[in-house]
SELO-106823 format. One line per 2 residues: number of its first residue (from 1); their letters; for each residue x, y, z of C-alpha. Coordinates in steps of 0.5 Angstrom, whole numbers, plus 500, padded with zeros to 3 digits. Each point is the difference from the previous one (the first is absolute). Layout:
N
NUM> a> X:Y:Z  ...
***
This chain:
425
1> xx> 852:853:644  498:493:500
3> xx> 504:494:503  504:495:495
5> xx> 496:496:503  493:503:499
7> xx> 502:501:494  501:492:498
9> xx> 492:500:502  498:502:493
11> xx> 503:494:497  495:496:503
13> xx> 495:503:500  501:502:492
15> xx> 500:492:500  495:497:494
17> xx> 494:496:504  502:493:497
19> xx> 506:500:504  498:503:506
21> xx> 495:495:501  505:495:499
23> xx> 503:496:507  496:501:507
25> xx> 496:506:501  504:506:502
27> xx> 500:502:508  500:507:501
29> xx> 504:502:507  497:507:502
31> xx> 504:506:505  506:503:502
33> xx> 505:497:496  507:499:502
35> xx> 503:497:493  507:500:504
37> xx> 505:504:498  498:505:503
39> xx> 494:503:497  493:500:503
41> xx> 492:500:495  496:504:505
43> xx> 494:497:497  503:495:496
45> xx> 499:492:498  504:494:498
47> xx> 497:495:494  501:493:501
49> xx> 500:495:495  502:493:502
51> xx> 507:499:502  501:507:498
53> xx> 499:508:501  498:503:494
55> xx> 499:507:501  501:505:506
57> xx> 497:507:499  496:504:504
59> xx> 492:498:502  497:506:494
61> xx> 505:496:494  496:493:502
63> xx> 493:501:503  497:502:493
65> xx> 504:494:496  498:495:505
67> xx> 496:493:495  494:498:504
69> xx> 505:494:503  505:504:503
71> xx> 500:499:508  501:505:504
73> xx> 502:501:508  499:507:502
75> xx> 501:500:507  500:506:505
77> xx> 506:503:501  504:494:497
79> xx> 507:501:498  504:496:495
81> xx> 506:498:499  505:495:497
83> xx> 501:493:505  505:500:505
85> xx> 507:499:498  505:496:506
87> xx> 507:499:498  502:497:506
89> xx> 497:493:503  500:494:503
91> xx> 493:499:499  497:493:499
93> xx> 507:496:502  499:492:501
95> xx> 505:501:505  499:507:505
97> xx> 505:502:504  507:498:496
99> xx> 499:498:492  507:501:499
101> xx> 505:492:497  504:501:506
103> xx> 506:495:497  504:505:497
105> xx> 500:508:498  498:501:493
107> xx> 495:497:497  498:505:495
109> xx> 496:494:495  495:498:506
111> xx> 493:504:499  496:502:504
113> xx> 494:498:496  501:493:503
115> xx> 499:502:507  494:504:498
117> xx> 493:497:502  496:503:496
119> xx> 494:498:504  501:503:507
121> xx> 496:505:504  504:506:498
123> xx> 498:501:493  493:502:502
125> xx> 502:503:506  504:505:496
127> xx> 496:500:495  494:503:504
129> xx> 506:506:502  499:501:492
131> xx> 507:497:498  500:496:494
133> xx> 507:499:498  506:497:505
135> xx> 508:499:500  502:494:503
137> xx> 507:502:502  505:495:501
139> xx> 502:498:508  505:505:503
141> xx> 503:495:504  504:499:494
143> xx> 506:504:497  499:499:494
145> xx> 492:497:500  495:497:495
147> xx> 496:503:493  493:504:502
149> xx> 494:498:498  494:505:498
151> xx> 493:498:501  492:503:500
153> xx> 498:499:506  492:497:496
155> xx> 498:497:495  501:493:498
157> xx> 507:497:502  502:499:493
159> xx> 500:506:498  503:504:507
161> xx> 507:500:499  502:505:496
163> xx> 507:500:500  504:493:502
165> xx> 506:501:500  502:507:502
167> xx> 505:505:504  506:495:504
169> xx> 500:503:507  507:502:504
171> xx> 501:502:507  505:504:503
173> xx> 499:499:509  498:497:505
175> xx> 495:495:498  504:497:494
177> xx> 504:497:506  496:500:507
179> xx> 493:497:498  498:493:497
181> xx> 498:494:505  507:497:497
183> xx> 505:505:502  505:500:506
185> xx> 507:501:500  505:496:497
187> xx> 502:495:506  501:494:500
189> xx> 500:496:493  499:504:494
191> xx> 494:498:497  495:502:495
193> xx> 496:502:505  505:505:503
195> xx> 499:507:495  505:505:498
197> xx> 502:506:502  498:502:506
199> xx> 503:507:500  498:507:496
201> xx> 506:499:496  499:493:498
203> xx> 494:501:497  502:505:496
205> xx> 507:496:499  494:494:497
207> xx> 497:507:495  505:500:497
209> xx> 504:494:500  494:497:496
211> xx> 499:505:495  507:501:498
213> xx> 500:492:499  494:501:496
215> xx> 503:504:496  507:497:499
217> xx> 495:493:498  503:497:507
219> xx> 493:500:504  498:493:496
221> xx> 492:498:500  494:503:500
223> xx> 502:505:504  505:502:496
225> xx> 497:500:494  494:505:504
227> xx> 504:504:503  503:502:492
229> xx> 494:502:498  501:506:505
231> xx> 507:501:498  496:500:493
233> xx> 494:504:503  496:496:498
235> xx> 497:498:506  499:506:505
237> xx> 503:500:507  497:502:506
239> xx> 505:501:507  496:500:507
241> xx> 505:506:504  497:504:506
243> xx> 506:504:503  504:506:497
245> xx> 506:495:500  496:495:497
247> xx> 497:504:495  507:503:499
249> xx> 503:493:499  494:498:495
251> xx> 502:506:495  508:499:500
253> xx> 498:492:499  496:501:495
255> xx> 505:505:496  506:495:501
257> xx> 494:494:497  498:506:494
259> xx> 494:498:502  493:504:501
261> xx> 496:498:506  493:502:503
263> xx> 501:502:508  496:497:506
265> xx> 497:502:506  506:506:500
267> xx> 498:502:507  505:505:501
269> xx> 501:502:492  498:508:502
271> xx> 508:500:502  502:498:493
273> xx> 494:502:495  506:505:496
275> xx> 504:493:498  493:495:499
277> xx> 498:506:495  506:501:497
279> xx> 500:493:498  494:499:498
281> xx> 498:495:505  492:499:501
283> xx> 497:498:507  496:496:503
285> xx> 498:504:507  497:497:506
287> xx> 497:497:505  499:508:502
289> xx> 501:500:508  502:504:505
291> xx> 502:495:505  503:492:496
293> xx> 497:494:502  501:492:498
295> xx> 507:499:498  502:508:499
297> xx> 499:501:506  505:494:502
299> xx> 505:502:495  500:507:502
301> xx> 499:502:492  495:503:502
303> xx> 502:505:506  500:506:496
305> xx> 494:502:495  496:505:498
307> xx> 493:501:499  501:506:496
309> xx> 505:495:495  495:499:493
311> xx> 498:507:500  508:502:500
313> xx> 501:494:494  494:504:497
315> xx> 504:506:500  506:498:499
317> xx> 498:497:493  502:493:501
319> xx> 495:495:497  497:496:506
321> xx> 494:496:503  497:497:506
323> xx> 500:494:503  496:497:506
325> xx> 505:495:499  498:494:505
327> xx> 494:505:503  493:499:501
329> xx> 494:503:502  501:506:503
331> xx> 507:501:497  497:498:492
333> xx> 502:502:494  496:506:501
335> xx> 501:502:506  508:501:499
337> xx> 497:505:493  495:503:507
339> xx> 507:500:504  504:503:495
341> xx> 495:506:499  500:502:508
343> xx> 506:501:500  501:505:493
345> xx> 499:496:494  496:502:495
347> xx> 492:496:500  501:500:492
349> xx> 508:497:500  498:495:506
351> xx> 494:497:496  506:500:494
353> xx> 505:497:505  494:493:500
355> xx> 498:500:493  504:502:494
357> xx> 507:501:504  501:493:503
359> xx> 497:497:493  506:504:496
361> xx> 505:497:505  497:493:499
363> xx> 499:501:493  493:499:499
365> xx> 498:504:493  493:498:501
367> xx> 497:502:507  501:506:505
369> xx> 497:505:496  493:501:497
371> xx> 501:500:493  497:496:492
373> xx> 503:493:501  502:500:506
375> xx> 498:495:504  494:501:505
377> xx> 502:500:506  496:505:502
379> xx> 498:502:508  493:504:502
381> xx> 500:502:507  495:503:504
383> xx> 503:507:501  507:503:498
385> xx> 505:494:501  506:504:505
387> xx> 495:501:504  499:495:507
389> xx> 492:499:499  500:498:493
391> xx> 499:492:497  501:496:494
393> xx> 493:500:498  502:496:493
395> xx> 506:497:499  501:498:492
397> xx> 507:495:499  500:500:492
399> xx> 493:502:500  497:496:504
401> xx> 497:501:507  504:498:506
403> xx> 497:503:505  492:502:499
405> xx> 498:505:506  494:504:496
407> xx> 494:500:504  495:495:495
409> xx> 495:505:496  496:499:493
411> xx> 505:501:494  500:506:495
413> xx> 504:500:494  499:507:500
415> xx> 504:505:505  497:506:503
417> xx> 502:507:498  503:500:507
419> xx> 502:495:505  495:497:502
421> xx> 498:493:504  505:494:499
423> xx> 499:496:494  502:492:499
425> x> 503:498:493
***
């Protein structure tokens, strides 16, 4: 039986001719497709219109319907897949290293956006690893931090941000009260620049002495105002917690608050993942490691972790993703799905866990799956894209390239009966 999807190519393709020559020419994107729920096209394709998908099918659905202006790219052994989704970054901060305002504790109404460079070399470094679309999450440095910003990782600056005030982000543990170039104990005169708590508890003390004010209509000015739109759930809440009493503490808070949460990180959720089901909790996992380096590694958060971990989500049924958080090259975005697969989970599911399942937890209806009217953030890589050998070759951020790596031959408009050399559009 033939896929939903397979099924959505019909529409196309019965399209009068006026319309479909309406608007640019068609790309065709031909190969393995992962369209990234789950499903695979062995010999499949992806049509390409502009800023959009327009049809997803297999390769004999497209080929005989295909206008003399359609362009083709049908590279040997090519797989295709939506753009990479990371739903945890730092990327492209102003100011590296600490991006938290350190004067007070909660500052739910400050936006990230505003310490976002749109312009900074790691926009095209992630985009040549095949990631499209990032979070930048507010600072941990913060109990209760700032609103996170989605971007595109191409295209003109304009159009990039996708989301500009997003998730207000909290956090339980150590960071909220160890790291920040401001931070020291409360000796001497108390002034702004001495930063409370100090202590687990304090932290935990500040959670809920501000939302029990927000609430009350005590917690004046704008951050009052923004932690009510999550109180009202209007606005999601995402709270940063890596060791099973942290996780722990993030439920009942969250419980007592009678607010919903995203979970961060979540190193040790395996001890936990019968209460995180059970209340319904989505979770953002990662970095994947077997040994914790940087500020987990001086916290201590990370002293217990389990590389088997996205595979006893997958099993447990709890709604997750991958993050690389703030790693790079060898320990991607890719790499953590890769990782995740060394260590059981499955291929299909980990491709999932950095497409379609962090694009439902961001809330992004239009990006994560190959589907009509989706946008076309679209992947061509050069082999299957869990596999270490494998590469962007095209690289489409609303369906323009970003990263062109095809090899420059004559143009044809018209693909092979099957795969054959590579061909530009």
């Amino acid at each position: 039986m033939r896929s939903l999807l397979a099924l959505t190519i019909a529409a196309f393709l019965a399209a009068p001719a006026r319309a479909q020559d309406e608007g640019p020419p068609p790309v065709v994107l031909r190969g393995v497709v992962h369209v990234g729920d789950g499903e695979a096209l062995p010999d499949g394709a992806v049509v390409v219109r502009g800023k959009r998908v327009v049809a997803v099918g297999t390769w004999a659905d497209v080929a005989g319907r295909l206008g003399p202006d359609a362009r083709v790219v049908a590279v040997p052994g090519a797989e295709v897949t939506p753009g990479l989704i990371e739903a945890m970054s730092a990327a492209g901060l102003a100011t590296p290293g600490s991006w938290a305002e350190q004067e007070v504790e909660v500052v739910p109404h400050l936006r990230v956006l505003d310490e976002v460079d749109l312009h900074a070399p790691v926009w095209r470094r992630l985009a040549e690893r095949g990631v499209t679309t990032v979070c930048v999450a507010a600072s941990p440095e913060s109990v209760i931090g700032g609103k996170a910003t989605i971007v595109r990782t191409g295209g003109p600056a304009r159009g990039r941000v996708v989301e500009t005030e997003g998730a207000v982000k909290a956090t339980l543990g150590p960071e909220a009260w160890r790291r920040g170039a401001r931070n020291r104990g409360p000796w001497g005169t108390i002034d702004h620049l001495t930063r409370r708590p100090t202590t687990r508890m304090g932290g935990v003390w500040v959670f809920r002495d501000a939302f029990a004010r927000a609430r009350a209509g005590t917690l004046e000015g704008p951050a009052g105002a923004t932690l009510a739109e999550v109180l009202e759930g209007d606005r999601p809440l995402r709270i940063q917690a890596r060791t099973r009493g942290d996780i722990e503490t993030a439920l009942r808070l969250a419980e007592e608050a009678g607010v919903s949460f995203v979970l961060e990180e979540a190193t040790e959720v395996r001890h936990v993942l019968d209460l995180v089901k059970a209340r319904g909790v989505a979770v953002i996992f990662g970095p994947v490691f077997d040994r914790p380096r940087g500020w987990r590694a001086f916290t201590g958060e990370g002293n217990d972790p389990a590389l088997a971990t996205p595979a006893m989500l997958h099993a447990a049924g709890v709604r997750f993703c991958l993050t690389a958080a703030d790693r790079e090259d060898e320990d991607d975005l890719r790499a953590q799905a890769m990782m995740a697969v060394r260590y059981g989970l499955d291929p299909a599911a980990a491709l999932r866990a950095v497409t379609l399942a962090p694009a439902m937890i961001l809330g992004l209806e239009r990006t994560g799956l190959l589907a009509p009217e989706r946008d076309a953030d679209v992947v061509v890589w050069s082999g299957p894209p869990l596999e270490p050998t494998s590469r962007p070759l095209l690289v489409l951020v609303q369906g323009q390239p970003v990263v062109d790596r095809i090899p420059d031959l004559p143009e044809r408009t018209v693909a092979p009966a099957q795969p054959g050399p590579p061909q530009r559009f």
